[in-house]
LOSEDREN-821759 format. One record per atom (N, C-alpha, C): residue in three letters; y, z, x; residue number from 0; atom name. Coordinates in steps of 0.02 Angstrom, whole numbers, plus 50000, padded with zeros to 5 digits. Atoms other than C-alpha are relative to their C-alpha. Layout:
% residues N
  res      v      w      u    n  atom
  ala      Y      Z      X  NUM    CA
...
//
This chain:
% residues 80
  res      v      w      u    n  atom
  unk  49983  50025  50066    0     N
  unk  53073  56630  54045    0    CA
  unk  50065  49961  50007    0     C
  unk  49937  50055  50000    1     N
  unk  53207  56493  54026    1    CA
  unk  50010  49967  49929    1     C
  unk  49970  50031  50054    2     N
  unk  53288  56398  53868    2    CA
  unk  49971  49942  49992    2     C
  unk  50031  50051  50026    3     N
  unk  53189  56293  53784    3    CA
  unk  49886  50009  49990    3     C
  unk  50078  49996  49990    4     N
  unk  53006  56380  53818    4    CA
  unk  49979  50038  49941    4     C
  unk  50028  49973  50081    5     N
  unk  52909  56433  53645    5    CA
  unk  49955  50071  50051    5     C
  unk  50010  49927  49995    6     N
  unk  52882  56599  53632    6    CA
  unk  49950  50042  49942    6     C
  unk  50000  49941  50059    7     N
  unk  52781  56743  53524    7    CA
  unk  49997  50086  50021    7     C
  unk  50016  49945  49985    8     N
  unk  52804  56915  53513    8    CA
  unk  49957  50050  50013    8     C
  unk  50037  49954  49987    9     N
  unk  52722  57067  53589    9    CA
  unk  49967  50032  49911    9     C
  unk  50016  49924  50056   10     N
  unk  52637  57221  53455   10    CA
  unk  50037  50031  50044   10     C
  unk  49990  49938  49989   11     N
  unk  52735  57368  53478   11    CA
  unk  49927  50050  49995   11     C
  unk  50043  49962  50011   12     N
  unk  52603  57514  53501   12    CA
  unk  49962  50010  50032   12     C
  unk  50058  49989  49958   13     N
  unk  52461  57565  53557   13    CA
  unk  49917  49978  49994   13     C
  unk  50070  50042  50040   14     N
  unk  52327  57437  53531   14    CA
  unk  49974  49953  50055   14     C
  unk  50047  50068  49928   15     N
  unk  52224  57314  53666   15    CA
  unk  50001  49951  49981   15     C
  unk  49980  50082  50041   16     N
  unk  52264  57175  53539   16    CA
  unk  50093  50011  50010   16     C
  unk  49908  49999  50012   17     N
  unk  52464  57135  53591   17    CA
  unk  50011  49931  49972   17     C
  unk  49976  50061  50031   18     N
  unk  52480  56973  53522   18    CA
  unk  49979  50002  49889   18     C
  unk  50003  49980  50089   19     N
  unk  52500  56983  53321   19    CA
  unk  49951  49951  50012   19     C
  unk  50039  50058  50026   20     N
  unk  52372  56879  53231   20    CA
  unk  50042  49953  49956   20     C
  unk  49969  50043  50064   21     N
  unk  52447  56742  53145   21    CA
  unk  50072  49970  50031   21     C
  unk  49932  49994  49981   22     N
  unk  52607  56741  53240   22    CA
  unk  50027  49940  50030   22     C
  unk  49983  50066  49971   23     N
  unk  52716  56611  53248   23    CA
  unk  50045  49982  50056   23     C
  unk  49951  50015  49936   24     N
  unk  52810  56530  53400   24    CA
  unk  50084  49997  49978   24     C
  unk  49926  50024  50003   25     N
  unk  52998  56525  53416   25    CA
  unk  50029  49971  50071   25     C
  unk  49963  50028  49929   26     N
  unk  53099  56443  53541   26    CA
  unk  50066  50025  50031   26     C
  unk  49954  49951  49970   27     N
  unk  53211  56523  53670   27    CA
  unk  50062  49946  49998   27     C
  unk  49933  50057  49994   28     N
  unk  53392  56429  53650   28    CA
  unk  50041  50060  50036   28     C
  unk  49963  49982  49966   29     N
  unk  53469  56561  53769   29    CA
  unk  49968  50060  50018   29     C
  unk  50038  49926  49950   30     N
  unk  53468  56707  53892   30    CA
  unk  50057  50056  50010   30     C
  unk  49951  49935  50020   31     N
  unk  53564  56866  53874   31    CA
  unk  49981  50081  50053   31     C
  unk  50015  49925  49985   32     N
  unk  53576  57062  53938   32    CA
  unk  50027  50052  49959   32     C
  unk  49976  49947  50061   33     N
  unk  53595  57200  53833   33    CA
  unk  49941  50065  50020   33     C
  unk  50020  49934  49996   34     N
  unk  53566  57391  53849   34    CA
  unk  49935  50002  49942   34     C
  unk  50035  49987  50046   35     N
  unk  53414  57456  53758   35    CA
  unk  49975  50077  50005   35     C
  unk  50026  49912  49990   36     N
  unk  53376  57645  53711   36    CA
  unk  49918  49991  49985   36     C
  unk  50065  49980  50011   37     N
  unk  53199  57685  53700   37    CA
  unk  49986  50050  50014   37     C
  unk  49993  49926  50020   38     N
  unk  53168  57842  53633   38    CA
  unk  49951  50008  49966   38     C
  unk  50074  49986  50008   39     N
  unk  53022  57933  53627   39    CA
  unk  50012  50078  49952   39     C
  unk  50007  49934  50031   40     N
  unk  52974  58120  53538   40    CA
  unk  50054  50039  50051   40     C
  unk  49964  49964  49961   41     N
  unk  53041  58190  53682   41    CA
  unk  50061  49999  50044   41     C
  unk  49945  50044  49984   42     N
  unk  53178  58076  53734   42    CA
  unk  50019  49994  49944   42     C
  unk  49978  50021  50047   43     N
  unk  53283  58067  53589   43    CA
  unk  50081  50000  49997   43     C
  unk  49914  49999  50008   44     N
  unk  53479  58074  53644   44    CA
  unk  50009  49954  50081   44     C
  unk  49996  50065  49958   45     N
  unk  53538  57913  53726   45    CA
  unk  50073  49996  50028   45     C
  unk  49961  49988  49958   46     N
  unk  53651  57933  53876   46    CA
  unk  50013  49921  50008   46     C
  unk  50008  50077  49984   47     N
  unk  53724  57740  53870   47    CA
  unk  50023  49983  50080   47     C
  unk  49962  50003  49937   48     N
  unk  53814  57772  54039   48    CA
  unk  49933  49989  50049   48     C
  unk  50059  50005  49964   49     N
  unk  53639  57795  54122   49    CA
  unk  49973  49940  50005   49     C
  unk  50039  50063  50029   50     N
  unk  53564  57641  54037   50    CA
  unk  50012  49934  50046   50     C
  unk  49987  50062  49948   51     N
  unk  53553  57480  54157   51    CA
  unk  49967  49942  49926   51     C
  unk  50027  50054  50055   52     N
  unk  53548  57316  54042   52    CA
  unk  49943  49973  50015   52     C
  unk  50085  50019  49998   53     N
  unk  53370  57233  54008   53    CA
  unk  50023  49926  50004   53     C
  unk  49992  50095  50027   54     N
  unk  53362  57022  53993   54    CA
  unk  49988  50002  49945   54     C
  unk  50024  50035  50082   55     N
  unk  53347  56959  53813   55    CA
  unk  49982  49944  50011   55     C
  unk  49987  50078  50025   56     N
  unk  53304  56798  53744   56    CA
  unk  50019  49987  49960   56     C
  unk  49972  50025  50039   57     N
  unk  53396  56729  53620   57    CA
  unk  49951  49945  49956   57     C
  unk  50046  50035  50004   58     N
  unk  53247  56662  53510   58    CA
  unk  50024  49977  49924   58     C
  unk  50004  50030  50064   59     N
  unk  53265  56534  53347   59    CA
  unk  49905  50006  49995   59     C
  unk  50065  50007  50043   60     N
  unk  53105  56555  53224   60    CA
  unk  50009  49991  49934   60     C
  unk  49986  50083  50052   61     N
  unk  53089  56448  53071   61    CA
  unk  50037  50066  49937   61     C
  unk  49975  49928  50064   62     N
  unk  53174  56620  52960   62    CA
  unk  50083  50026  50038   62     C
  unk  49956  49961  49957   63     N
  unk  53313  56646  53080   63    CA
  unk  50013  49978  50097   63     C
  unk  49982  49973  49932   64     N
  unk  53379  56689  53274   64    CA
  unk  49980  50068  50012   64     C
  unk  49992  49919  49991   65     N
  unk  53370  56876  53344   65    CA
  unk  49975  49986  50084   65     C
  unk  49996  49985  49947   66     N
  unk  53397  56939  53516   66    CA
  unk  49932  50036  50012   66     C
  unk  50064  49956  49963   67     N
  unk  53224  57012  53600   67    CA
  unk  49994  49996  50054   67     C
  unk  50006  49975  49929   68     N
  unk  53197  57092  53764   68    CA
  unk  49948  49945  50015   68     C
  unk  50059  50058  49966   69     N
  unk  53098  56966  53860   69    CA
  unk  49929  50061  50019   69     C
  unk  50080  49958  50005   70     N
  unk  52959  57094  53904   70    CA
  unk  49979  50004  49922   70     C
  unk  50053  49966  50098   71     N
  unk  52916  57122  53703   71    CA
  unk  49981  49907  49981   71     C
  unk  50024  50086  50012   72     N
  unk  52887  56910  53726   72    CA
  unk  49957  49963  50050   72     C
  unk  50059  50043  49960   73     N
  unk  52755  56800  53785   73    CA
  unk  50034  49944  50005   73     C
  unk  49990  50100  49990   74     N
  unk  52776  56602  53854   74    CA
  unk  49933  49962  49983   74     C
  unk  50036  50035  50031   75     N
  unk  52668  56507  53767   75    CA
  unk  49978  49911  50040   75     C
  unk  50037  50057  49945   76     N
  unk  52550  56369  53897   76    CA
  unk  49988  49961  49922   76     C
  unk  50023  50072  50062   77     N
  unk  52558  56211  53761   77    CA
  unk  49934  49957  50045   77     C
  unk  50061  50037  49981   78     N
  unk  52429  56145  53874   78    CA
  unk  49949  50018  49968   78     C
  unk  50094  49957  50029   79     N
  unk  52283  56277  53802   79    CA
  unk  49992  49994  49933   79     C
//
C-alpha cells in the first residue's frame, strides 16, 4: 500500500463476505504506525509495553480522514 492508491474497507467479523456492500473508496494520502489493542472475551487488559506498532493508512473519504490499520483495507485494481 502506498499514498495515493484507493482503498475500501474490510467487515469486522465473522462473515465470508469482507468487503461491505455499497462501500465507498477513499484514498490513502499517507502512511503511519500506531499501537493497536485488540481485545477479545478473554483478552481484555492491554499491556501497551508488550504491543509492537501495526502500519496505518492515513485514508481521506468524501465525509472525512481517519487512521486505519492497513490489514482492515483493501487496494482497489481500477483496471477491473
Amino acid at each position: 500500500m502506498k499514498e495515493g492508491d484507493l482503498v475500501r474497507r474490510y467487515r469486522s467479523g465473522f462473515t465470508t463476505e469482507k468487503i461491505l456492500p455499497g462501500e465507498k473508496l477513499g484514498t490513502v494520502i499517507g502512511l503511519t504506525e500506531k499501537k493497536v489493542a485488540r481485545l477479545t472475551g478473554e483478552n481484555n487488559v492491554v499491556n501497551w509495553d508488550l504491543i509492537q506498532p501495526e502500519p496505518h493508512a492515513i485514508v481521506v473519504w468524501d465525509n472525512g480522514t481517519i487512521t486505519i490499520p492497513v490489514t482492515d483495507l483493501e487496494v482497489v485494481d481500477e483496471s477491473n
